[in-house]
Structure formats: structure tokens, C-alpha cells
C-alpha positions as CSV (number, residue, x, y, z in Angstrom):
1,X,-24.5,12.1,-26.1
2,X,-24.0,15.2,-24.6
3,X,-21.4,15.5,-21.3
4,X,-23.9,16.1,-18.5
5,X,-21.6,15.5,-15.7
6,X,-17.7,15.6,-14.8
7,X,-15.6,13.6,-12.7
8,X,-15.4,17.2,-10.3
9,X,-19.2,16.5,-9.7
10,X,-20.4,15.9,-6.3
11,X,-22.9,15.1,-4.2
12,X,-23.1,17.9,-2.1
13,X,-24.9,18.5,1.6
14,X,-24.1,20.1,5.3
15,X,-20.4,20.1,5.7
16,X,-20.5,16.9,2.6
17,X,-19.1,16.7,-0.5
18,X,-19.2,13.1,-1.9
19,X,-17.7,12.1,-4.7
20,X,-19.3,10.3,-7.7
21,X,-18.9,6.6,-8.7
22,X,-17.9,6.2,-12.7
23,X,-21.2,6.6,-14.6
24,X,-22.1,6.5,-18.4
25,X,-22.5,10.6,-18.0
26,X,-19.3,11.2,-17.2
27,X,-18.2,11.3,-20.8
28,X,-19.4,11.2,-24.2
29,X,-20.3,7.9,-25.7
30,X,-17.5,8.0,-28.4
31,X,-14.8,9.4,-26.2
32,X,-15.6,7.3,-22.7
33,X,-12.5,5.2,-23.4
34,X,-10.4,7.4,-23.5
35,X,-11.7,11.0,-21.8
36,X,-10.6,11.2,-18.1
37,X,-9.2,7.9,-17.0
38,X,-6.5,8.5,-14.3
39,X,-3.2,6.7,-13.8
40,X,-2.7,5.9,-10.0
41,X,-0.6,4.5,-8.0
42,X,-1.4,2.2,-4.9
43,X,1.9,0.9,-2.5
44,X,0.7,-1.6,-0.4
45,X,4.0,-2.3,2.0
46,X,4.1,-5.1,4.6
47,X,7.5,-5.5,7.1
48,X,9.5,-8.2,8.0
49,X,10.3,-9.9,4.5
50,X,8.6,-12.9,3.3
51,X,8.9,-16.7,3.8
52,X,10.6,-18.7,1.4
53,X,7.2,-20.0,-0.1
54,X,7.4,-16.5,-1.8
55,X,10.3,-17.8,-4.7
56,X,9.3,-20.9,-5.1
57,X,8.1,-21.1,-8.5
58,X,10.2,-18.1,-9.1
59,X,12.5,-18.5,-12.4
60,X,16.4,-19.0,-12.4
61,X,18.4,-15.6,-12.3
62,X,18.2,-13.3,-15.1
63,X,15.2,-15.4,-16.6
64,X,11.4,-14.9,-16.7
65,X,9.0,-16.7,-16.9
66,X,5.3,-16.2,-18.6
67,X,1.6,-17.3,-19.2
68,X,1.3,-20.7,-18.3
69,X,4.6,-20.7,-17.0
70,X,3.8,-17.7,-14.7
71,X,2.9,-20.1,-11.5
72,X,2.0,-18.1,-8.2
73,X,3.3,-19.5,-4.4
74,X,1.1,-20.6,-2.3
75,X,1.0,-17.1,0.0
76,X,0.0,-15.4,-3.5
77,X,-2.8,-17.8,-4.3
78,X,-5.6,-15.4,-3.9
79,X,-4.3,-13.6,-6.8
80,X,-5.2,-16.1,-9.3
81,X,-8.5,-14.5,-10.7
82,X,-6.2,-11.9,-11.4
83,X,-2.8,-13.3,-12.6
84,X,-3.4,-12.3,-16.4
85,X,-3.2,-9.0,-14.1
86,X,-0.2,-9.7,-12.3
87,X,3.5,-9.4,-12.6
88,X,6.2,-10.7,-10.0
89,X,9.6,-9.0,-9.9
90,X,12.5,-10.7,-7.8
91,X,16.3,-10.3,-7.2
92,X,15.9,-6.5,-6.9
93,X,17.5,-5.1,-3.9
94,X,17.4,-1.4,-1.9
95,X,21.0,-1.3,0.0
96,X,23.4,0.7,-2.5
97,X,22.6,4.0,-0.2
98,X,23.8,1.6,3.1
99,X,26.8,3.5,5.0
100,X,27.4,0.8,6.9
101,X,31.3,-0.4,6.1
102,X,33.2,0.7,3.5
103,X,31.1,-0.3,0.4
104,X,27.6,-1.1,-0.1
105,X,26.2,-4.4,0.6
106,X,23.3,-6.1,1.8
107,X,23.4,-5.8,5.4
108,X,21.5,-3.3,6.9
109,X,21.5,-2.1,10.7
110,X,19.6,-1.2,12.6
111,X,17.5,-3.0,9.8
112,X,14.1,-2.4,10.3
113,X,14.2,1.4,11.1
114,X,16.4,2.4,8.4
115,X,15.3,-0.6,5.4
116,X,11.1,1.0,5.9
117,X,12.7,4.6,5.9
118,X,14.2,3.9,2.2
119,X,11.3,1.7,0.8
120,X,10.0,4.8,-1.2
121,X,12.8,7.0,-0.8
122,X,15.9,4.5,-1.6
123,X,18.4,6.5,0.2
124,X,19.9,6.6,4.3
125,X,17.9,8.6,7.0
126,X,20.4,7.9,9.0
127,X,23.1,9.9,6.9
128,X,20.6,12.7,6.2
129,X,20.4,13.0,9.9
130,X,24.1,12.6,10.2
131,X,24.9,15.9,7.7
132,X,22.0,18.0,9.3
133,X,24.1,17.6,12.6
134,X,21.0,15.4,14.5
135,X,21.4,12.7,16.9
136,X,20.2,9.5,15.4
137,X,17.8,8.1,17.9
138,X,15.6,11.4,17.9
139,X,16.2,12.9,14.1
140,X,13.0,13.0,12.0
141,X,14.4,13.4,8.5
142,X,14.6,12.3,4.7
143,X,13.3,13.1,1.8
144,X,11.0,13.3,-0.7
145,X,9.4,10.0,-1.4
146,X,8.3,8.6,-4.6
147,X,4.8,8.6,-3.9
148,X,5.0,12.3,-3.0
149,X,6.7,13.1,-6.2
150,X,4.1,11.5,-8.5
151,X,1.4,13.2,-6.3
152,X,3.2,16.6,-7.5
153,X,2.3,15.7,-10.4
154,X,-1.3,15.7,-9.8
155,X,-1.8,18.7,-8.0
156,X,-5.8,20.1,-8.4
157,X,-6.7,16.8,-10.4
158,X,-8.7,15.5,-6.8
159,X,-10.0,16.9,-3.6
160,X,-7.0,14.8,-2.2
161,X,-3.3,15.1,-3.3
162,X,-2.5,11.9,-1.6
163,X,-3.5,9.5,1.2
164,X,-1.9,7.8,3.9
165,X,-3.4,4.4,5.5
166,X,-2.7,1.7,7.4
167,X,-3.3,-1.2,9.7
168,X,-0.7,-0.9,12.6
169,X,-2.0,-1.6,15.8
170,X,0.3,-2.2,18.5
171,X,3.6,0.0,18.3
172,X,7.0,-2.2,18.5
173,X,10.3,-1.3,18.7
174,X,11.6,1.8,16.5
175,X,15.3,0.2,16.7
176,X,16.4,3.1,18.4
177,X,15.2,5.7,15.5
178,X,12.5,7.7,15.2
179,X,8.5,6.4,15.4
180,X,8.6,8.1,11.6
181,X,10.8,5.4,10.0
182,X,8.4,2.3,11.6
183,X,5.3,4.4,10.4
184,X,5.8,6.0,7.8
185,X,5.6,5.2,3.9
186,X,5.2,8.8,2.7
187,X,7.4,11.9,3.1
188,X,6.7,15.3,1.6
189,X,9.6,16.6,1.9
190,X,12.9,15.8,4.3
191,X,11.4,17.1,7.4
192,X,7.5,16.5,6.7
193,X,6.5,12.5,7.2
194,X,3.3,11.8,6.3
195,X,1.7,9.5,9.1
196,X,-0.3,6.3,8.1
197,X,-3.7,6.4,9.6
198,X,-4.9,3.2,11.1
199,X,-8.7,4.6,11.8
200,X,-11.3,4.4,9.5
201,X,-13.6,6.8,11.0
202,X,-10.9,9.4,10.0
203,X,-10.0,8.2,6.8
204,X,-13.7,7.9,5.8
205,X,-14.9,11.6,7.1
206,X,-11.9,12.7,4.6
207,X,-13.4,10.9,1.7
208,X,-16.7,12.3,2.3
209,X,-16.0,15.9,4.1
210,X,-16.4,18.6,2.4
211,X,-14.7,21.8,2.3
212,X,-14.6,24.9,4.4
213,X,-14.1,25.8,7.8
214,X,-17.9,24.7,9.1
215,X,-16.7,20.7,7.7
216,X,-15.9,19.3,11.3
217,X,-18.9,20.9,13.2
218,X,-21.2,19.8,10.5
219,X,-20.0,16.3,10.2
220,X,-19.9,16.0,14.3
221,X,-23.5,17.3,14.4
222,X,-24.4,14.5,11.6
223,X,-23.4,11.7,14.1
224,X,-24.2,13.4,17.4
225,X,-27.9,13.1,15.3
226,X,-27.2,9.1,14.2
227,X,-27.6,10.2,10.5
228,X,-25.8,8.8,7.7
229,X,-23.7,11.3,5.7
230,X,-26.4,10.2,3.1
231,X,-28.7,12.6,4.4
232,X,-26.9,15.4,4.1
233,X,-26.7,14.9,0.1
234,X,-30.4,13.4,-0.2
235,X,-31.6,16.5,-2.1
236,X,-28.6,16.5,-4.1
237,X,-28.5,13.2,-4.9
238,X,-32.2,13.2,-6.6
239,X,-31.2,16.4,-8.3
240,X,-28.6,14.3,-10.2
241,X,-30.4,11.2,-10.8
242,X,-33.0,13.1,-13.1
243,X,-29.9,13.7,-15.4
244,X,-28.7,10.9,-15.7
245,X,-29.7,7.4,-17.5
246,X,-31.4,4.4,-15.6
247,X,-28.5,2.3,-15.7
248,X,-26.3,5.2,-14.1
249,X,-29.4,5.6,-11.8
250,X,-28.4,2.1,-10.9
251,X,-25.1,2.2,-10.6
252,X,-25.5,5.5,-8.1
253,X,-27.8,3.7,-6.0
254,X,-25.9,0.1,-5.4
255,X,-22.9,3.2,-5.0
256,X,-24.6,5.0,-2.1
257,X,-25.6,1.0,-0.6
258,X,-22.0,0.5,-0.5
259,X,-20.9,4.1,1.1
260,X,-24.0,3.3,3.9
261,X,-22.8,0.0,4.7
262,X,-19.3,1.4,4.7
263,X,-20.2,3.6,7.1
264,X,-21.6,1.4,9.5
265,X,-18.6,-1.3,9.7
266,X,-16.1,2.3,9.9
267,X,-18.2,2.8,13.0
268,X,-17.8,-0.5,14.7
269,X,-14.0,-0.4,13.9
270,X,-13.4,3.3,15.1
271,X,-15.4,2.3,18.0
272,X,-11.8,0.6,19.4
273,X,-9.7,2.9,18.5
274,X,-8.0,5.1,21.0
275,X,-5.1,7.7,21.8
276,X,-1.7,5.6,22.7
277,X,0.8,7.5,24.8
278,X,4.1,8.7,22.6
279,X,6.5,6.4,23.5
280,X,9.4,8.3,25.1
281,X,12.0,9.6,24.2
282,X,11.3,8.3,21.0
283,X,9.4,11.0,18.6
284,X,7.0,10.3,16.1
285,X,5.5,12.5,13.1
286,X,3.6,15.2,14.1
287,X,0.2,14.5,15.3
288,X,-1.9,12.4,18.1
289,X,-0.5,9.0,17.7
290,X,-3.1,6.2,17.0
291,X,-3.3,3.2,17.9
292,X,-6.0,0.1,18.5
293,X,-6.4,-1.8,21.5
294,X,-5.6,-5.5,20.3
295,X,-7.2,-7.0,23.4
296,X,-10.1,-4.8,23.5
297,X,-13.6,-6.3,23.3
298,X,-14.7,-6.0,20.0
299,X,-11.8,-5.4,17.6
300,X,-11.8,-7.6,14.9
301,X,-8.6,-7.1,13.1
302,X,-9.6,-8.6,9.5
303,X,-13.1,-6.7,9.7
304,X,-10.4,-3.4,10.2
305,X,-8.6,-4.8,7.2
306,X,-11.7,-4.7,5.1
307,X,-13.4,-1.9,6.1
308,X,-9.4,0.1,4.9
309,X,-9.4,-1.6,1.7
310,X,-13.3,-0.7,1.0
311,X,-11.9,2.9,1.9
312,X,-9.7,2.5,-0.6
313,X,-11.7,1.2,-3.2
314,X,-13.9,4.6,-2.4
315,X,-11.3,6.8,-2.8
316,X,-10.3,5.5,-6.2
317,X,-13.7,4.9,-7.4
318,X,-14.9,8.0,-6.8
319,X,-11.5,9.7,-7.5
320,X,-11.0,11.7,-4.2
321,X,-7.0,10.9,-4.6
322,X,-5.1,8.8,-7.3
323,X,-2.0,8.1,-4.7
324,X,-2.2,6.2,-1.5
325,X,0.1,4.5,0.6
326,X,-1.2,1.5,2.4
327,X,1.4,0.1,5.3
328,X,-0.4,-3.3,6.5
329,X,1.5,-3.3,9.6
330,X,4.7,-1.1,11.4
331,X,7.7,-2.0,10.9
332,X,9.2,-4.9,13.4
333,X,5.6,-5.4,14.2
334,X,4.8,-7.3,17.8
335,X,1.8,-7.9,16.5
336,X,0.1,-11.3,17.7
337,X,-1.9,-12.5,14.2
338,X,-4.7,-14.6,16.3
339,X,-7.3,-13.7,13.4
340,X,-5.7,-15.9,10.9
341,X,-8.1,-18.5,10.1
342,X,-7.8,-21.6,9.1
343,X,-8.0,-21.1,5.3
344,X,-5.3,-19.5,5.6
345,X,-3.0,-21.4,8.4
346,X,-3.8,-24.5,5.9
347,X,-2.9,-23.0,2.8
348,X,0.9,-22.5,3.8
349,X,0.8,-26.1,6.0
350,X,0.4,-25.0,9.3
351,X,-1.9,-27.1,11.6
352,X,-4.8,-25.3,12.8
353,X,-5.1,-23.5,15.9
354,X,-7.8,-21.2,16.9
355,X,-6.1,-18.5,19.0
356,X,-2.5,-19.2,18.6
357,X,-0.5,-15.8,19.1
358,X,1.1,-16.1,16.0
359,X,4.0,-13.1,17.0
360,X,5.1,-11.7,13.9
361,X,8.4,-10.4,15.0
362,X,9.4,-13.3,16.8
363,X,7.9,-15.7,14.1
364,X,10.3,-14.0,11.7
365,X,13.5,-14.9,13.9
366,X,11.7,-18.6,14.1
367,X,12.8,-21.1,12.0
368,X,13.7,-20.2,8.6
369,X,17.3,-19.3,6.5
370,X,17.7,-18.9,3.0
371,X,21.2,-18.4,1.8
372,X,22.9,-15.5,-0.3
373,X,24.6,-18.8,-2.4
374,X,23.3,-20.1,-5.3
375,X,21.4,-23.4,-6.8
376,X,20.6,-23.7,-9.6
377,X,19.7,-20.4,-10.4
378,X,17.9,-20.3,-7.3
379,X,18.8,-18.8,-3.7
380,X,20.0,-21.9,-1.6
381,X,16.8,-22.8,1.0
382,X,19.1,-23.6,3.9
383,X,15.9,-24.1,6.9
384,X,12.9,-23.9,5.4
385,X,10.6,-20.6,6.7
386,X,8.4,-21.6,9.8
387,X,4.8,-22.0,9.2
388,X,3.5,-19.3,11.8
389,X,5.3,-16.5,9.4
390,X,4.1,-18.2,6.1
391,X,0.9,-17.5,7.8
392,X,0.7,-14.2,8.4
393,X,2.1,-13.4,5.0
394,X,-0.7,-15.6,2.8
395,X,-3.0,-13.3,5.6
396,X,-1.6,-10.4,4.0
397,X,-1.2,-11.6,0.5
398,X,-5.1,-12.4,0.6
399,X,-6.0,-8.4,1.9
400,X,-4.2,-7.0,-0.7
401,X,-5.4,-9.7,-3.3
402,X,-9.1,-9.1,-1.8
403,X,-8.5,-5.4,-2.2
404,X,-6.8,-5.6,-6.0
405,X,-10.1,-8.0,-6.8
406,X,-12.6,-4.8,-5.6
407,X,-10.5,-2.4,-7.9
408,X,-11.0,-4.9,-11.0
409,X,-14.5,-5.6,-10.2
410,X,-15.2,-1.4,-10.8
411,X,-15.8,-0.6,-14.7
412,X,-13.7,2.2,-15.8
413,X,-13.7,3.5,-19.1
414,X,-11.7,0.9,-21.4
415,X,-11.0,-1.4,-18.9
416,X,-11.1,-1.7,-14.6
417,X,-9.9,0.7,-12.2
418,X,-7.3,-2.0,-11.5
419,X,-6.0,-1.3,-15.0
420,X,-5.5,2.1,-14.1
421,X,-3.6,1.4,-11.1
422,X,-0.4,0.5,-10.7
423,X,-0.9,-1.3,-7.6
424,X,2.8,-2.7,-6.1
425,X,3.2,-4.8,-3.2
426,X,6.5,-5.4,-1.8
427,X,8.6,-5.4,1.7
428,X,11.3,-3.3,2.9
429,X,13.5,-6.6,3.5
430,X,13.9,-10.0,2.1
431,X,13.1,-12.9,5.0
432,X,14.5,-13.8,8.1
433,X,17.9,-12.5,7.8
434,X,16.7,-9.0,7.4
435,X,18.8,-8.1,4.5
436,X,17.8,-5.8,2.1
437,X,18.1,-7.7,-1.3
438,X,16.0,-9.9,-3.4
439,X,13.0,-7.8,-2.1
440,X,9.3,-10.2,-2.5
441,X,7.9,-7.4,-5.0
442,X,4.6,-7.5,-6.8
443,X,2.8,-5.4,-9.5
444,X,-1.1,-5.5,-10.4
445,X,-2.4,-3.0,-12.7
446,X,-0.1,-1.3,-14.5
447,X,-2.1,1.4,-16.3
448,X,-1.0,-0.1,-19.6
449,X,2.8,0.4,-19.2
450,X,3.8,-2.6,-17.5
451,X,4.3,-6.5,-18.6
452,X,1.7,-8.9,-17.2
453,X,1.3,-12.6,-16.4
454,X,5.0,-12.7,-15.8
455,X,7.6,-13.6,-13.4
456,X,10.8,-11.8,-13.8
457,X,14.0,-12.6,-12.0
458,X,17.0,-10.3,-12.0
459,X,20.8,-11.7,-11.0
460,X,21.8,-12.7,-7.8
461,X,23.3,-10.3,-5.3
462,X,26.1,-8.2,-5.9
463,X,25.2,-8.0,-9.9
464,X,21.4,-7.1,-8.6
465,X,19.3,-4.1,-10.0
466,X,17.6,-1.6,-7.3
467,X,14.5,-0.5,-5.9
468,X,15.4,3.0,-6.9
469,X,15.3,1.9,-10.5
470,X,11.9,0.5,-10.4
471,X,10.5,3.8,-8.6
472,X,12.4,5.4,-11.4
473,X,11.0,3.2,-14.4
474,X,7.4,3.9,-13.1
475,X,7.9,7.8,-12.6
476,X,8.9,8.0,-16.0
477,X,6.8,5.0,-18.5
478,X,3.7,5.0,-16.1
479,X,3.2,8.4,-15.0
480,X,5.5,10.1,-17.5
481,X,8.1,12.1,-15.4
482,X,10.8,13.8,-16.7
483,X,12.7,12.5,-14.1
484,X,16.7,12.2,-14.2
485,X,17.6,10.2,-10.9
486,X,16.0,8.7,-7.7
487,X,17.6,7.7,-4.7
488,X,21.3,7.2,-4.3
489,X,23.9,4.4,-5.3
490,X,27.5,4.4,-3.6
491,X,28.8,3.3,-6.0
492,X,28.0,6.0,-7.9
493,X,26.2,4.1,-10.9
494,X,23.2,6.0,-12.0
495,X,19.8,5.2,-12.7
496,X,18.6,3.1,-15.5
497,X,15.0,1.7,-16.3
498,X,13.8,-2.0,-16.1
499,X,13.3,-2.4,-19.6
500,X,12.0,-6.3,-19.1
501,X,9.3,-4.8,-17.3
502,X,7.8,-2.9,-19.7
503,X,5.4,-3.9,-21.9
């Protein structure tokens, strides 16, 4: 069968370039396993650590554990359609770039600032401020992340080198640092942070926009006129279904369903968002803050979660970017989670209760202390984690589980578009104590590299491996980087791969 379409094509209209959907065209018959799949890469970052629900079928130190051994916690349990999928890592830590005392340790202060700043870069803000001569509660600086780096690598592939999402609604504390280090996942280089957008309505007229300097006019004239962006590629859209086969003929139309009814629900969640004042003297990337108004009629925080991860399923689907960043709230988030519903609340054991604030920050300094002692190849569980933050993380284990299910629900080539994602989910500190070791990490996907239907443990702290070295691993056996080092050690130890997680 001859190639009648590529994965460039698009549906094309006033100021409206949209992407295709996968479709038997795209490739021919003998090759479609193997022509054009991409290799992506989805963080997915939540703040404040984890409960201690999130080890508990976790393996002893330096173990693993696999197949029907592999048991999820109860916060992950939405995963289980897709645990054949799946691999947990624990007992890796991000604190050997800490200048806090004279060698590295766990301990991390200002903690929540300074752990999300070095999430993807694995190094200290604070000391890249320090040797640039900047005052650390206003500095804005450092360096390239590891999203941005594999982005390099993609430059020209899509219409977007990377994007930048997120759910943050109510700004917190910044822990006297910049608004970048609570807000930020990606930087493109030590002075350029790349803010998380929390509206949809922006994040979907970048999917969809076209290109050229008439885009914004011709996209505001579309709504001022209530018409979908589906009207401005009708003609082109009819054009392209006499090329193809009935089934893609299909598959494009259930596609362009989805994108309309997309559109709507981005509508009734931009419809709440509005400008926040900078708080002072505190800076933030550049930029108009956003923000959404949590007690304003008719935001609905967990339709705003779907409608982002539908955005995200676009953007892969139709491959407008292969790298996104996904932050599911700011760092030390005040956040009050009165969407949880029950399902959730009852999963973990907490006693429904329609409305309850459920405060993440303050839930996190509730009840709860593991130790950094050891039993029995386990972490010591000195007060079990309160209920109210086992809550809101099985509320944010089931978006990013609902989210991974969409990517393996899409047909892509050989396999999913989950299975060409490396999709990693993981926090910038362990629990309660805010240290940053024995991060709560996991990996769907894996674009083939990667072990699955595994749980692998690493030693305690102290004898540890690091963040970097799993941004490093990935760089160079998923994406295949020639990559020598990422992010710093004190200790001077250099990086080495995670050989047990590769397949």
C-alpha cells in the first residue's frame, strides 16, 4: 500500500492547523510497526511526598519484586489494568547536590522551594544563585532540565518542542524563593523557566493553532463567531477522508468527536480562570501569572483535571510535542481538596465527608512519621500517614492512572501510545518529613527499554542511588543520548545507570 499521508499532515483552515490522529495511511502496511513511532516522555510531578500507603507492599532493600509478586498500594490501585505496564522504583533519593552542612544528606531547607527546583535538574538553585552573586529570595536561576535536554533532541520532529501543564490553582508559599521553583518543572536553560499552564483554553488553542502571524486574530474571530475550530478545517477534512480507507475514515471522525467535545469542557474550565496579582516581592517566570479561582461558581477541579489530561492525550496522539511536563499541583500547595469523592476517601480508609477542606499542606504536617531506621528491610512506620493526605494522593494517583489508561487505549503502530511513552510519576520529597530520599517514583510505558510488572527497591539511605541517575539511564537507553553526566553529587561520585531497571 502506497504512503498517502505522513505524520506532518494536517488538517488545515483560518489560523488552524490540527494535527492527525494515527491512521492505517500513515505508513505502509509492511513497515507500520516499525516507520515513525516516537519515543516520549511524560513527567507527571505531584508535591508534598506521599503517605506511607505508598511502600507498603514495597520489597526489602536492594530486592525486587515481580509478576504476581508485583502488588500495587492502595493509592496506586487505579493502575491495575495497567500493571503488566508498570514499574515502581523506591529508595532513590535527590539530595547529593544539598549545601546545607558540611556533607550531603537528606535534609533539605527551605525544602519545598529548593527539593521541586532539582526534581528535573538534580542540582542546588540556591548555589547557582549564590555564584552568579543573586540574593536568594529573588534569583530566578538553574539549569537545563532533563526534559529540556531530551526535547533538544527532537528539534523540527513536531510543531511543539515541548509543553508545559499543570493544575495549580491557588499559589502557596514559595519558602522565601522565587514563584519559579514552586511552578516550575521545566527550564531551558539557567535563566529561562518554562511556566506550567493551568488553563486549558490556552493549552488547547496551542494544540490546534496554526502558524503565522494572522493565528491569534483568526482563532479569536472563530470564538467571537461560537464556531468550533472544526469549521475552520471542514474543507480540509473531506479532502482527506477521500484518501483514505473506511476504517481511517472512522477512526478521523470518532477523532474530530473527541477534539469537539474537548473543546467544549476547555471552555467551561477556562471560563474560571483569571489573572492573579504577582505576589510581591516574590518574582515569578516571565509571563501573566494564572491562577483559578477555587471558590468561584463553577470550577470543578476534577473536570479541570480531565479536560488537562485529554489535552494531553491530544498532543501525543496527534503528535504536536513528544515532551510534556505535567505538575498536578505547586509546590507546598494550600490547596483545599473538597472534590475528593468518596471512592476515593474510602479507598485509603478515610470516613466520608462531602466538603471537608482536606488542606494539603497542612494535611502533610498531620499525622504521619516514617523513620530513616530500618525493619526488616523496610523503613520503620513510626505514626502511620493521616487519612486526609492518603486522600489526596489516591486523588492524584487515579488522574494520572486515568490519564496513562487514555494513552494505552490509542493504537500506535506495534503497540499503544503508552508503550511509547515513558510516562514517570514521582515527587520532589519523600512524606511528611520533607526529606529528600526514598522518593515515591513510578514508570508506565517505557518505550521498550524499561522492566515492567516490577517493584524495585534500592538500599536504605546513605548507600541510596539518585534521581540524577535515573534521568541519566533514561537520556541514554530510552532516548539514546550520548550523554556523560547529569546533575551534581558532592561527593564527587559520578553518574552510573540503573542497570535493574532495564529490560
Amino acid at each position: 500500500m502506497k504512503t498517502l499521508l505522513s505524520r506532518r499532515t494536517v488538517l488545515r483552515g483560518a489560523g488552524v492547523a490540527l494535527s492527525l490522529p494515527w491512521l492505517e495511511a500513515l505508513a505502509p502496511r509492511t513497515a507500520r510497526a516499525a516507520v515513525g513511532i516516537p519515543r516520549r516522555l511524560l513527567i507527571c510531578a505531584f508535591p508534598n511526598g506521599a503517605p506511607h500507603d505508598w511502600w507498603t507492599n514495597a520489597p526489602s532493600f536492594g530486592t525486587s519484586l515481580s509478576g504476581a509478586d508485583f502488588k500495587l498500594p492502595n493509592v496506586l490501585a487505579p493502575f491495575a489494568p495497567i500493571k503488566h505496564k508498570l514499574m515502581m522504583v523506591s529508595r532513590l533519593g535527590n539530595y547529593t547536590w544539598s549545601h546545607d552542612g558540611s556533607a550531603p544528606g537528606p535534609s533539605v531547607e527551605p525544602s519545598h522551594a529548593r527539593c521541586m527546583s532539582a526534581v528535573t535538574t538534580c542540582i542546588d538553585a540556591d548555589e547557582v544563585a549564590r555564584k552568579a552573586g543573586l540574593p536568594l529570595d529573588s534569583a530566578v536561576r538553574s539549569t537545563t532540565s532533563v526534559d529540556q535536554l531530551i526535547a533538544r533532541t527532537m528539534v523540527g520532529l513536531t510543531g511543539l518542542n515541548s509543553l508545559q501543564t499543570g493544575l495549580g490553582v491557588k499559589p502557596g508559599f514559595f519558602d522565601y524563593r522565587s514563584y519559579a521553583y514552586n511552578q516550575v518543572l521545566s527550564w531551558k536553560s539557567p535563566t529561562e523557566p518554562l511556566k506550567r499552564n493551568v488553563n486549558p483554553r490556552v493549552v488547547f488553542d496551542q494544540l490546534v493553532g496554526g502558524t503565522g502571524a494572522q493565528t491569534p486574530a483568526e482563532l479569536a474571530r472563530l470564538k467571537a463567531r461560537e464556531k468550533s475550530v472544526l469549521d475552520a478545517v471542514r474543507e480540509d477534512t473531506l479532502r482527506i477522508k477521500k484518501r483514505v480507507s473506511s476504517r481511517d475514515q472512522q477512526v478521523l471522525d470518532q477523532y474530530l468527536e473527541t477534539v469537539r467535545s474537548l473543546e467544549i469542557a476547555v471552555d467551561q474550565v477556562a471560563a474560571t480562570c483569571r489573572t492573579v496579582p504577582t505576589p510581591s516581592p516574590v518574582p515569578e517566570p516571565p509571563g501573566p501569572q494564572q491562577g483559578l479561582s477555587q471558590g468561584q461558581d463553577g470550577y470543578d477541579h476534577e473536570l479541570h483535571a480531565n479536560v488537562m489530561n485529554d489535552l494531553i492525550t491530544l498532543a501525543f496522539e496527534c503528535d504536536r510535542t513528544r515532551v510534556i511536563t505535567h505538575l498536578l499541583d505547586d509546590a507546598r500547595s494550600e490547596f483545599e481538596y473538597r472534590n475528593i469523592p468518596a471512592s476515593d476517601r474510602t479507598r485509603v480508609g478515610l470516613n466520608y465527608n462531602a466538603g471537608a477542606s482536606l488542606h494539603y499542606h497542612a494535611s502533610q504536617h498531620g499525622p504521619g512519621e516514617l523513620a530513616d531506621t530500618t525493619e526488616n528491610g523496610q523503613y520503620k512506620i513510626l505514626t502511620p500517614s493521616n487519612r486526609d493526605f492518603a486522600a489526596i494522593n489516591a486523588w492524584m494517583g487515579r488522574k494520572v492512572a486515568e490519564l496513562a489508561l487514555k494513552l494505552d487505549a490509542i493504537p500506535e503502530g506495534d503497540g499503544t501510545v503508552l508503550d511509547h511513552t515513558t510516562l514517570v510519576f514521582l515527587s520532589e520529597m519523600r512524606t511528611h518529613d520533607h526529606d529528600a530520599f526514598d522518593l515515591p517514583i513510578l514508570i508506565a510505558g517505557g518505550n521498550g527499554a524499561l522492566k515492567r510488572d516490577t517493584h524495585i527497591a534500592y538500599q536504605s539511605v546513605g548507600s541510596d542511588r539518585q534521581l540524577r541517575d535515573l534521568w541519566y539511564t533514561l537520556m541514554r537507553h530510552v532516548f539514546g543520548m550520548p550523554v556523560s553526566s547529569f546533575g551534581e553529587d558532592l561527593r564527587g561520585v559520578g553518574n552510573a545507570d540503573l542497570t535493574e531497571i532495564l529490560a
